[in-house]
C-alpha positions as CSV (number, residue, x, y, z in Angstrom):
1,X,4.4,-2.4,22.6
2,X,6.7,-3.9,20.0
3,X,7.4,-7.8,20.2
4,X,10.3,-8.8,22.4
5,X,11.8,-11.5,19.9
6,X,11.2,-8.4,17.0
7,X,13.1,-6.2,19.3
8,X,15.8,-9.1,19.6
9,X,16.5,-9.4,16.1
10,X,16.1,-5.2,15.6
11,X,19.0,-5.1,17.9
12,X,20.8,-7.5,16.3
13,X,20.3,-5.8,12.8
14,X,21.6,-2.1,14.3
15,X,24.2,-4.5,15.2
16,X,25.2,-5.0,11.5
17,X,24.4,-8.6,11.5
18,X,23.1,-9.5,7.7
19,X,21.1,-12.3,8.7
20,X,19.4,-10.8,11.2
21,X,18.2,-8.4,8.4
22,X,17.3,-10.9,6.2
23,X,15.1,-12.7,8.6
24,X,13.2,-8.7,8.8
25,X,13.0,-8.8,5.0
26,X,11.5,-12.3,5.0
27,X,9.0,-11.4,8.1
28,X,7.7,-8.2,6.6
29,X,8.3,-9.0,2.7
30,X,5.1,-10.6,1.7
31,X,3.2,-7.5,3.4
32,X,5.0,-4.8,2.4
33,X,4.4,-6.1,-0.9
34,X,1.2,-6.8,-0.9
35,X,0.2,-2.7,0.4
36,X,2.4,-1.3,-2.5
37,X,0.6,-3.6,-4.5
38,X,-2.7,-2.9,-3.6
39,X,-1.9,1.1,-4.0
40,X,0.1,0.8,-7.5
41,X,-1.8,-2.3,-8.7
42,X,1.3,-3.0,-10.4
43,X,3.4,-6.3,-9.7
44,X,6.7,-4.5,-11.0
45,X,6.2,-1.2,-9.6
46,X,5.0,-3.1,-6.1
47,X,8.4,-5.0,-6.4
48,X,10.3,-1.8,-6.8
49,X,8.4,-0.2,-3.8
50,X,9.0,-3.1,-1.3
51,X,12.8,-3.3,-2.5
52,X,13.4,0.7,-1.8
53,X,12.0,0.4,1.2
54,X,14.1,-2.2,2.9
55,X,16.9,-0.1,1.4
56,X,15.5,3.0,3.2
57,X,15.1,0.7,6.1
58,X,18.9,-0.7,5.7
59,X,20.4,3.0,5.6
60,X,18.1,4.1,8.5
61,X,17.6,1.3,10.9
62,X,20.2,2.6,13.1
63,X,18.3,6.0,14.0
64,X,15.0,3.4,14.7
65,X,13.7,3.9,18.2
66,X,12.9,0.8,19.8
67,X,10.4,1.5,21.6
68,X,7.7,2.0,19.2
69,X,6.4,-0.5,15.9
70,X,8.7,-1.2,13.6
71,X,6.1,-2.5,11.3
72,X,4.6,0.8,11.8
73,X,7.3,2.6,10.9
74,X,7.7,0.1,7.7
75,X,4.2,0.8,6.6
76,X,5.0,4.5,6.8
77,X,7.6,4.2,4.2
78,X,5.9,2.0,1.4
79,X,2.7,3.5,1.8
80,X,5.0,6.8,1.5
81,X,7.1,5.6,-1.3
82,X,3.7,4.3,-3.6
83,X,2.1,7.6,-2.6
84,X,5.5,9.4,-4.3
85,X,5.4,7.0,-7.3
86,X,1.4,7.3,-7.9
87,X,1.9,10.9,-7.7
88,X,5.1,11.1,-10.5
89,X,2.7,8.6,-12.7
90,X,-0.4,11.3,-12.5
91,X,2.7,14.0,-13.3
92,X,4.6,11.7,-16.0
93,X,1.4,9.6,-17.8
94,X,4.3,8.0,-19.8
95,X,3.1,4.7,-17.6
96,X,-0.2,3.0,-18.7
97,X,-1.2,1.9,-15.6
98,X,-4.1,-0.3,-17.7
99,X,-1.6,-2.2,-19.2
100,X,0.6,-3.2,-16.0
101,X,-0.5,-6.4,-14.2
102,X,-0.5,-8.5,-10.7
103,X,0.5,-12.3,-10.7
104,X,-2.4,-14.6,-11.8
105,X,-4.9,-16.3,-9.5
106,X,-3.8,-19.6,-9.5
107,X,-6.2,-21.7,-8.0
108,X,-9.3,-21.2,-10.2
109,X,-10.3,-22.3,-13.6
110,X,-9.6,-20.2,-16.3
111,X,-13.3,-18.4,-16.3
112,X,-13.2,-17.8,-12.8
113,X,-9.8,-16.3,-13.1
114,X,-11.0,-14.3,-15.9
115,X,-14.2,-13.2,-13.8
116,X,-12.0,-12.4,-11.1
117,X,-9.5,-10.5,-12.5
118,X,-11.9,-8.2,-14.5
119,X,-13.7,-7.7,-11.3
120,X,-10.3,-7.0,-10.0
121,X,-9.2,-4.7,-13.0
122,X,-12.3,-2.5,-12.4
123,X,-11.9,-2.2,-8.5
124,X,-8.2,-1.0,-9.0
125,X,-9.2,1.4,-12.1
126,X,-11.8,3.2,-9.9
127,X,-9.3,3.1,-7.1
128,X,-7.0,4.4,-9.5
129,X,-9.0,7.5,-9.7
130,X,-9.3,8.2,-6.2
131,X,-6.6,10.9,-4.8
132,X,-3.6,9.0,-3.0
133,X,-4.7,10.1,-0.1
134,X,-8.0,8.6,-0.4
135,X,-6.8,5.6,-2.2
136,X,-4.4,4.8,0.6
137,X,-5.7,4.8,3.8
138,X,-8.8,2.7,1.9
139,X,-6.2,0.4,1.0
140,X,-4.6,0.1,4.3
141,X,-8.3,-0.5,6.0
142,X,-10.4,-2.1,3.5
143,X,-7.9,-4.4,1.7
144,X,-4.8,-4.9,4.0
145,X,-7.2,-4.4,7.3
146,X,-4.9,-2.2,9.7
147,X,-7.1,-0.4,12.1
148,X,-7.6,3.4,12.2
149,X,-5.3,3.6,15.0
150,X,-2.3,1.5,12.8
151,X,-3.0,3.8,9.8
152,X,-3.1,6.9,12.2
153,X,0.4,6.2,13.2
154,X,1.3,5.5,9.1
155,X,0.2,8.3,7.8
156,X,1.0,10.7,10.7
157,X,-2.3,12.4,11.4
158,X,-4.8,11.8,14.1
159,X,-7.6,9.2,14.3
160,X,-10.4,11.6,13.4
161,X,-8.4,12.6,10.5
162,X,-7.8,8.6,9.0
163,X,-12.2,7.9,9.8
164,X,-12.8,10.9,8.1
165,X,-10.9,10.3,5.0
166,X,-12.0,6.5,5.0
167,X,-15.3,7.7,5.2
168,X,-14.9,10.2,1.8
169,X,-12.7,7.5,0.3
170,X,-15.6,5.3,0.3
171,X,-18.3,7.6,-0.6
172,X,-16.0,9.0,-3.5
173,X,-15.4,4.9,-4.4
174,X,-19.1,4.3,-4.5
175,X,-19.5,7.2,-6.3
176,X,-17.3,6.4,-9.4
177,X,-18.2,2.6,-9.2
178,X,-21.8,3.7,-9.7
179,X,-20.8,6.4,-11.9
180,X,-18.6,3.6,-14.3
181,X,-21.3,1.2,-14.1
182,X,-23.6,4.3,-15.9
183,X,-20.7,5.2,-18.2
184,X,-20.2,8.6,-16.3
185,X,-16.9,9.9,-14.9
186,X,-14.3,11.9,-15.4
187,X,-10.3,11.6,-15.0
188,X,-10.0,11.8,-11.2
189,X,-12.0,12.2,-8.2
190,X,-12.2,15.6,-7.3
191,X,-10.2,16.1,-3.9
192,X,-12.0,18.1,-1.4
């Protein structure tokens, strides 16, 4: 069941008030962020994700039902809209997605950082391989730790359906993280 004080200030934005939808953006910003993020692992393309979908939320928010999750429903669309722009990247390769990157780690020294953010540049570069499918409802259980339930409801298939595919996603993970560390690998994962 949704939150009553969410519902409150839902209402409020069907209602056209602009600081009701502000106070949505700046509840849900930081998260929605953070999912495009960890799907694109690109800050600019992340920012771009997040801002369309508030837009989409803007135009839509009137046909919402209150009843169910708006988060939910907000999930749906970024995980929907990075899905979309990973796939036109795969089509396009005019992007190199190597040479796009997130916001620095700020509280470490600069060898840590530098640990960590290689560490980090492999984990999204073998993520980056995975098919979006894969790649996504990993990201939305492993990273951003929605339940299977949660990304059920996101990426509109059943429960069985998200285990199953978090279970390939991480077999087809471990499987080119191995494979990098041995220099094997191709392009992609193959989708099955």
């Amino acid at each position: 069941m949704p939150d009553a004080q969410e519902v409150l200030l839902l209402r409020r934005c069907q209602g056209g008030d602009q600081t009701a939808f502000r106070d949505l953006v700046e509840r849900y910003q930081r998260r929605t962020y953070w999912i495009a993020h960890n799907l694109l692992n690109s800050y600019e393309l992340a920012q771009d994700v997040s801002q369309e979908a508030f837009l989409r939320v803007y135009r839509h928010l009137g046909d919402f039902d209150l009843a169910k999750n708006f988060y939910t429903w907000l999930y749906q669309i970024v995980v929907n809209l990075s899905i979309d722009r990973l796939r036109k990247l795969a089509r396009d390769r005019a992007v190199d997605l190597e040479n796009l990157g997130g916001a620095a780690d700020e509280g470490r020294g600069p060898s840590e950082r530098g640990e960590t953010s290689e560490l980090r540049t492999l984990v999204h570069r073998t993520l980056d391989r995975l098919p979006p499918k894969y790649k996504a409802v990993l990201v939305l259980r492993d990273i951003q730790g929605l339940s299977c339930e949660e990304i059920a409801e996101i990426a509109g298939c059943t429960n069985a359906t998200v285990r199953w595919r978090l279970h390939r996603a991480r077999r087809l993970f471990k499987t080119l993280w191995e494979g990098r560390a041995l220099g094997v690998g191709g392009d992609q994962a193959e989708a099955v």
